[in-house]
C-alpha positions, 0 to 999 in steps of 0.5 A: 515514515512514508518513504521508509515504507515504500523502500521497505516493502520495495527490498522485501520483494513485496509485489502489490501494495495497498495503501490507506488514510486513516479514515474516522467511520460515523459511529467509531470511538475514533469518529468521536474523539476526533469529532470531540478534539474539533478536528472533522474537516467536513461531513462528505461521506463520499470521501470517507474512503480511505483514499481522502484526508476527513480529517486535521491529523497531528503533526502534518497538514491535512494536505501534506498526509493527501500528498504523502500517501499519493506519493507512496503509490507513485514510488511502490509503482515507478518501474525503477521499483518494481525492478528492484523488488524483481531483483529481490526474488532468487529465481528468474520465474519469480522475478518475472512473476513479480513484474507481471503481477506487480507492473500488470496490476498498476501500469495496466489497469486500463487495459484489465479495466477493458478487458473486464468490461468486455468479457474478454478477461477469461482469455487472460487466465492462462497467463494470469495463472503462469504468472501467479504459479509460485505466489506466496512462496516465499517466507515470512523468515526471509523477510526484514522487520518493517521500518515500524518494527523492532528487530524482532518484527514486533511493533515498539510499545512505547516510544519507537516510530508511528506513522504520523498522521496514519495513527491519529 
């Protein structure tokens, strides 16, 4: 499903992923079920983040979800990827649009990380602004239904596909 994911969003163009673990918050109903089911791993606050494994899921190994959700960002970030989403757009601005906004925001991070701690990062918003112009203005009617879906866009009720370790 992890790899069904990224290629998705990948084809539809999608320019910035945000990708998260599930992650059980003290005082949830999901903390204590899985609290109950013995499945905490540790009680590290500082790693209830979203980014880290809390917790045993089913049906993979608490590393083998770390591994898979690092590799998601990997792939939606490889340079072979964001030409493909590029390619996905119609018009050239767009396509520009999409690698500066998708490869500016992962494959420089250093360099917005400098420029934010300088001050010098206002001198970036003409381009910024260029290369955002036409965000967003493409329509949810030309987008395929994600791998988790039916064909109608809509999450299956029974049966049907789930991310594995991400729904418990």
């Amino acid at each position: 499903m992890f790899d069904r994911t990224v290629d998705w969003a990948v084809r539809q163009g999608i320019e910035t992923a945000t990708f998260h673990i599930m992650t059980p918050y003290p005082g949830t109903g999901l903390f204590r079920r899985i609290e109950a089911e013995g499945r905490l791993m540790h009680r590290d606050w500082e790693l209830y983040d979203t980014r880290h494994v809390v917790y045993e899921p089913r049906g993979m190994t608490a590393r083998q979800l770390s591994d898979r959700y690092w590799r998601a960002y990997r792939d939606f970030y490889r340079w072979g990827n964001l030409w493909r989403g590029a390619a996905s757009k119609d018009a050239l601005g767009d396509r520009v649009r999409h690698l500066a906004y998708a490869g500016g925001w992962k494959k420089f991070e250093r360099v917005w990380d400098v420029l934010i701690r300088t001050g010098q990062v206002l001198h970036a918003l003409p381009l910024l602004e260029a290369a955002l112009s036409s965000f967003g203005t493409r329509g949810p009617s030309q987008a395929a239904a994600p791998p988790w879906c039916d064909d109608r866009g809509r999450r299956p009720r029974s049966g049907g596909a789930r991310v594995k370790g991400a729904a418990g």
